[in-house]
DSSP file (Angstrom, degrees, kcal/mol; ACC not computed):
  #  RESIDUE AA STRUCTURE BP1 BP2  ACC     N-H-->O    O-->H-N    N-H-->O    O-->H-N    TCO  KAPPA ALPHA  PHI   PSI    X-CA   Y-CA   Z-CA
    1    1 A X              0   0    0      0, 0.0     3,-0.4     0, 0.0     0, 0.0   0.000 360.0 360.0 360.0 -26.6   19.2   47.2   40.4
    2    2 A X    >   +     0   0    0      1,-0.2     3,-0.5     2,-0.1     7,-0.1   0.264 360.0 100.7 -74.2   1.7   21.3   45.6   37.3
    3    3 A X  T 3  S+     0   0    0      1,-0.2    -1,-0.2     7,-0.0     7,-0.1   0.803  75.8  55.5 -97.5  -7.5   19.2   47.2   34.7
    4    4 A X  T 3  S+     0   0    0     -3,-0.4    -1,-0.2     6,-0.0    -2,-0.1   0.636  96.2  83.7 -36.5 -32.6   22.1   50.4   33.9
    5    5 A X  S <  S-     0   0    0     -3,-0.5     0, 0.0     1,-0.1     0, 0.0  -0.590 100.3 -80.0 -95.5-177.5   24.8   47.9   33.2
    6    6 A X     >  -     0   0    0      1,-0.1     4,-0.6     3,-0.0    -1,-0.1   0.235  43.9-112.1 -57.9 165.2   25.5   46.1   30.0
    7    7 A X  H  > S+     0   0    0      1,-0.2     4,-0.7     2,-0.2    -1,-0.1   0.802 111.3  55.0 -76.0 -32.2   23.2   43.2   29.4
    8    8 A X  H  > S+     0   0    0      1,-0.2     4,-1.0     2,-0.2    -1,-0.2   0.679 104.2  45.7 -99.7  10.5   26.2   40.9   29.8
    9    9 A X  H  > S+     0   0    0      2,-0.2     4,-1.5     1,-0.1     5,-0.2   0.425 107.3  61.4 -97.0   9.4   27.4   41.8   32.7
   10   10 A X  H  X S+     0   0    0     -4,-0.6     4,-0.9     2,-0.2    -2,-0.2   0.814 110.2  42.0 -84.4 -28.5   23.8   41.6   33.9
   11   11 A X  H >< S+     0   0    0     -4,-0.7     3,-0.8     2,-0.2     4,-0.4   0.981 112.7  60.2 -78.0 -87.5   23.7   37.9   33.0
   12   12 A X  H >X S+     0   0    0     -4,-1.0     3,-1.3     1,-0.3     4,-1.2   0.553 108.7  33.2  20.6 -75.5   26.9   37.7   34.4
   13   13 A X  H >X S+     0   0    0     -4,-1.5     4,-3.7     1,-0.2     3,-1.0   0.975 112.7  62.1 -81.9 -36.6   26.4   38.7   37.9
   14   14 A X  H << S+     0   0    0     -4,-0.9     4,-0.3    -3,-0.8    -2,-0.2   0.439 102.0  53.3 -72.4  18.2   22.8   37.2   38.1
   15   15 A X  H <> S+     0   0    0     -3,-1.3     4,-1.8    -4,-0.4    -1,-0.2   0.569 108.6  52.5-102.9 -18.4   24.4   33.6   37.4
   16   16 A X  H <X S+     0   0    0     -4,-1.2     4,-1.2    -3,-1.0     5,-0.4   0.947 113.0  43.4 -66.1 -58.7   26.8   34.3   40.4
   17   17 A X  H >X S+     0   0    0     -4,-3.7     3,-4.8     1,-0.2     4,-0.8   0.942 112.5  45.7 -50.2 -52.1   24.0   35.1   42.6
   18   18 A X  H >4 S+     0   0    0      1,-0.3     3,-3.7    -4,-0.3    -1,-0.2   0.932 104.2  68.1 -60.6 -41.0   21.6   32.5   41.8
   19   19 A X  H 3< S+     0   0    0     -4,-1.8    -1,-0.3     1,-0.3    -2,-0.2   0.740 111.3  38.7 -57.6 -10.7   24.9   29.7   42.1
   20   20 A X  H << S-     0   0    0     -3,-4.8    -1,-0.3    -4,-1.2     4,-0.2   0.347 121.1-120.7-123.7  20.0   24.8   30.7   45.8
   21   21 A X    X<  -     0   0    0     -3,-3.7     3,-3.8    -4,-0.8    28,-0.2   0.741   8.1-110.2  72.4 124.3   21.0   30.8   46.1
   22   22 A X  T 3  S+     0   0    0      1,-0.3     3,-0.5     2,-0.2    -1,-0.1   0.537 114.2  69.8 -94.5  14.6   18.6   33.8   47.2
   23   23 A X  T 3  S+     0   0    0      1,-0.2    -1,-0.3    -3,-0.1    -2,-0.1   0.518  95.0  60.8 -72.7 -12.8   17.8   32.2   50.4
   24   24 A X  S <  S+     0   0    0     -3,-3.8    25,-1.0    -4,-0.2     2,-0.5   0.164  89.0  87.2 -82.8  28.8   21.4   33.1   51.1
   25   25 A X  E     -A   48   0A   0     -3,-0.5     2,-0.4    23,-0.1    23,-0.2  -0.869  55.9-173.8-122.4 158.9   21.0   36.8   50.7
   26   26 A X  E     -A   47   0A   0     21,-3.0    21,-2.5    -2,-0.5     2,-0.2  -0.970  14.7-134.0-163.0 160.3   20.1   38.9   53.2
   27   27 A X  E     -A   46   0A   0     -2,-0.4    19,-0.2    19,-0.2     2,-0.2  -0.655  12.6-174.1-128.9 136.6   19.2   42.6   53.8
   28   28 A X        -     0   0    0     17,-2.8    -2,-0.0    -2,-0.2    18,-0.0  -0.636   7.8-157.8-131.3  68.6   20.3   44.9   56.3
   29   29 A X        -     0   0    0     15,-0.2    15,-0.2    -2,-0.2     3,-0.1   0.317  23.3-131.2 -32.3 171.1   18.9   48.9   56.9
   30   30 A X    >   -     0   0    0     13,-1.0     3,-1.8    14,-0.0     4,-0.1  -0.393  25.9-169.8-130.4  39.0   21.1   51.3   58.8
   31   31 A X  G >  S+     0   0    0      1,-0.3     3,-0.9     2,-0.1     8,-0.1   0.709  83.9  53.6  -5.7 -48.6   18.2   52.7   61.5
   32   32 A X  G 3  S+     0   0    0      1,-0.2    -1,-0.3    -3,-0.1     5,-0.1   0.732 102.2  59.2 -82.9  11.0   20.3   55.6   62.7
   33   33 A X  G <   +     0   0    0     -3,-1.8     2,-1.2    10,-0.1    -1,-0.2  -0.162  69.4 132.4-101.5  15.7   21.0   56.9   59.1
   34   34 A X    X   -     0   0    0     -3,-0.9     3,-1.5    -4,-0.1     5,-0.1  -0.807  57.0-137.9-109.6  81.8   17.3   57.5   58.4
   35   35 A X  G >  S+     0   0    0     -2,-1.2     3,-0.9     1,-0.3     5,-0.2  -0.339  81.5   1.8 -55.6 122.1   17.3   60.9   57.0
   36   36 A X  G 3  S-     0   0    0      1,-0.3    -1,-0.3    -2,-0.1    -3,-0.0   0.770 101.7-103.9  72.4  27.9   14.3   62.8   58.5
   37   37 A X  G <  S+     0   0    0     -3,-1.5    -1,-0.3     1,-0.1    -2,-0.1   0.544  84.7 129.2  37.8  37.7   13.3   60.2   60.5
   38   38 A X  S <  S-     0   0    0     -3,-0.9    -1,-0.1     2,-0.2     3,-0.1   0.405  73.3-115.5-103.7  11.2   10.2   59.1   58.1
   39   39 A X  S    S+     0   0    0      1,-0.3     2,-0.3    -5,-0.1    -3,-0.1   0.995  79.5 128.1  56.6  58.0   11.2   55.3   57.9
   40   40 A X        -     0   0    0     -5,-0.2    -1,-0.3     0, 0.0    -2,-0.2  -0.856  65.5-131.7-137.9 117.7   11.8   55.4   54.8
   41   41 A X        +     0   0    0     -2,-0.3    -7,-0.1     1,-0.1     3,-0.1  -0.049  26.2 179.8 -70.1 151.8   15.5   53.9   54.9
   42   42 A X  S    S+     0   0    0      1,-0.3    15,-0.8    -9,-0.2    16,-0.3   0.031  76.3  46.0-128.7  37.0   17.8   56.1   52.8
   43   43 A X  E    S+ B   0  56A   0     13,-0.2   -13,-1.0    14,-0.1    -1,-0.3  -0.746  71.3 139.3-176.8 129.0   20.8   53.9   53.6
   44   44 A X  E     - B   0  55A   0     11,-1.5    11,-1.2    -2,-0.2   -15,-0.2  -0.853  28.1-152.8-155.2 175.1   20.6   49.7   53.3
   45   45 A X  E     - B   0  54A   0     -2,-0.2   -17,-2.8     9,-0.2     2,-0.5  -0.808   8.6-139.4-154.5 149.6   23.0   46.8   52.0
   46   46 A X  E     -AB  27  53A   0      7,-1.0     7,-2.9   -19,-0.2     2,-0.2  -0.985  20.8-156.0-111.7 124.3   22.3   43.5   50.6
   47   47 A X  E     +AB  26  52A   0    -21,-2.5   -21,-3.0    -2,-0.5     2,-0.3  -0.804  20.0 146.4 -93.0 147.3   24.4   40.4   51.4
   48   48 A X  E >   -AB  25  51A   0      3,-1.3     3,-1.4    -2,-0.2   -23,-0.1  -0.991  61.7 -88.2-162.8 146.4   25.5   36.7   50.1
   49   49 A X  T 3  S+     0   0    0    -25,-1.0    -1,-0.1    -2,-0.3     3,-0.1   0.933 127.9  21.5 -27.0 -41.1   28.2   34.2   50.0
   50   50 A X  T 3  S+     0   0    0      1,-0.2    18,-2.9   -33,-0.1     2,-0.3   0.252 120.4  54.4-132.5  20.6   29.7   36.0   46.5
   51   51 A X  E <   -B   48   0A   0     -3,-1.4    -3,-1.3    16,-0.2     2,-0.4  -0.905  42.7-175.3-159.9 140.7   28.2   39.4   46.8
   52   52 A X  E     -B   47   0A   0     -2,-0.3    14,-0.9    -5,-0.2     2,-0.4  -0.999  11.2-172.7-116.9 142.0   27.5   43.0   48.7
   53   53 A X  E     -BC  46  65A   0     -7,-2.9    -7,-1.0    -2,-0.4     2,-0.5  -0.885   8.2-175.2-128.4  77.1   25.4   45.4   47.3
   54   54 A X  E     +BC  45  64A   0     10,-0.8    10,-3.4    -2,-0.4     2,-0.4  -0.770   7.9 178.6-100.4 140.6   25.3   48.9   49.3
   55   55 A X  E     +BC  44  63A   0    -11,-1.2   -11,-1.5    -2,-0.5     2,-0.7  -0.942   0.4 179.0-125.9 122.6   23.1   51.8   48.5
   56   56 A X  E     -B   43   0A   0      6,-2.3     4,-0.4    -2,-0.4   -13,-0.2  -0.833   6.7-170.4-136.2 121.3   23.3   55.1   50.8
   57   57 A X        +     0   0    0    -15,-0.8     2,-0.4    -2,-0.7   -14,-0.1   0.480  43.2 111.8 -66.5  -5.5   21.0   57.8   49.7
   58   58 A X  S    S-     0   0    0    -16,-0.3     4,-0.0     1,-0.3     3,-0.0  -0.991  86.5  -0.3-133.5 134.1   22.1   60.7   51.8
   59   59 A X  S    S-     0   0    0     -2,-0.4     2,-0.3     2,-0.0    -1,-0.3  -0.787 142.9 -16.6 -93.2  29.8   23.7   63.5   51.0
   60   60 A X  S    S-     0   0    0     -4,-0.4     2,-0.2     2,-0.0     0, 0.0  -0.875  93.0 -72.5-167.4 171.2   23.6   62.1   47.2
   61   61 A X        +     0   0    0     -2,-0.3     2,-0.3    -6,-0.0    -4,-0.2  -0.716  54.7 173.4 -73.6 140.1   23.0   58.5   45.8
   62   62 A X        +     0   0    0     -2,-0.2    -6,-2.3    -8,-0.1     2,-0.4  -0.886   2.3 173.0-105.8 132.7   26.1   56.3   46.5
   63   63 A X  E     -C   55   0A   0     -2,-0.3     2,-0.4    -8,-0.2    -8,-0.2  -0.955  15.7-165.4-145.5 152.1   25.8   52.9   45.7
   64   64 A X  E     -C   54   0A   0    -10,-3.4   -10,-0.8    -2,-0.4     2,-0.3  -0.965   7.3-176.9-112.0 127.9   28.7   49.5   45.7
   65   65 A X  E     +C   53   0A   0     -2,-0.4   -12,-0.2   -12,-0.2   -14,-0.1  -0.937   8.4 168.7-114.2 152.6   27.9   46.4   44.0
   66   66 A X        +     0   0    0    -14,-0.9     2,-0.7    -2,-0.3   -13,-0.1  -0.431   8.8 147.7-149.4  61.5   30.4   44.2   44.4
   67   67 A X        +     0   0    0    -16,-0.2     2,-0.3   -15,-0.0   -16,-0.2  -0.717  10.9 162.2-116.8 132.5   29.6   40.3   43.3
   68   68 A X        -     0   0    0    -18,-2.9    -2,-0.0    -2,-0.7   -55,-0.0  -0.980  43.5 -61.7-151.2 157.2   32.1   37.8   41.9
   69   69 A X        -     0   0    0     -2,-0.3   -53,-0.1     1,-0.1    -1,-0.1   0.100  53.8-101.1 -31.4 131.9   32.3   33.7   41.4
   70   70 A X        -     0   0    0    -54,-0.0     2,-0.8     3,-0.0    -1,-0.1  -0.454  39.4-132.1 -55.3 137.6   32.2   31.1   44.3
   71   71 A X        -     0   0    0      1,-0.0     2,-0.0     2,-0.0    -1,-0.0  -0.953  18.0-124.8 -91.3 139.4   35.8   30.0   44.9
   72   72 A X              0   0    0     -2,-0.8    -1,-0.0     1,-0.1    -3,-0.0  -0.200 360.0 360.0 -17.4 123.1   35.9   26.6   45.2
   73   73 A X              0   0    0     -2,-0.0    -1,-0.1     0, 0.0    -2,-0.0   0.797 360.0 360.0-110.6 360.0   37.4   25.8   48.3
């Protein structure tokens, strides 16, 4: 999903993710958003401590990435 941006912001956000571990991410589907109903989900987001990633396929590609540093609390 990184491979359009630049190559250092590609490094960049995949050292944020890994600092909060990809057993922390988890993935989410939208069920009633299922264009045509063929289960093939056209509208999903991935979540983590430092990042959301939403993609909604219908009635064009949208997608948000949104991933920044842990703050130190």
């Amino acid at each position: 999903m990184l491979k359009p941006f630049r190559q250092s912001e590609r490094e960049e956000s995949l050292k944020y993710i890994e600092a909060s571990g990809y057993d922390n991410l988890h993935m989410a589907f939208f069920k009633n958003q299922d264009v045509g109903k063929d289960g093939i989900w056209d509208v999903w987001q991935i979540e983590g401590p430092n990042m959301v990633w939403f993609f909604r396929g219908d009635p064009h590609v949208h997608c948000w990435a949104h991933i920044r540093a842990l703050q130190k609390v």
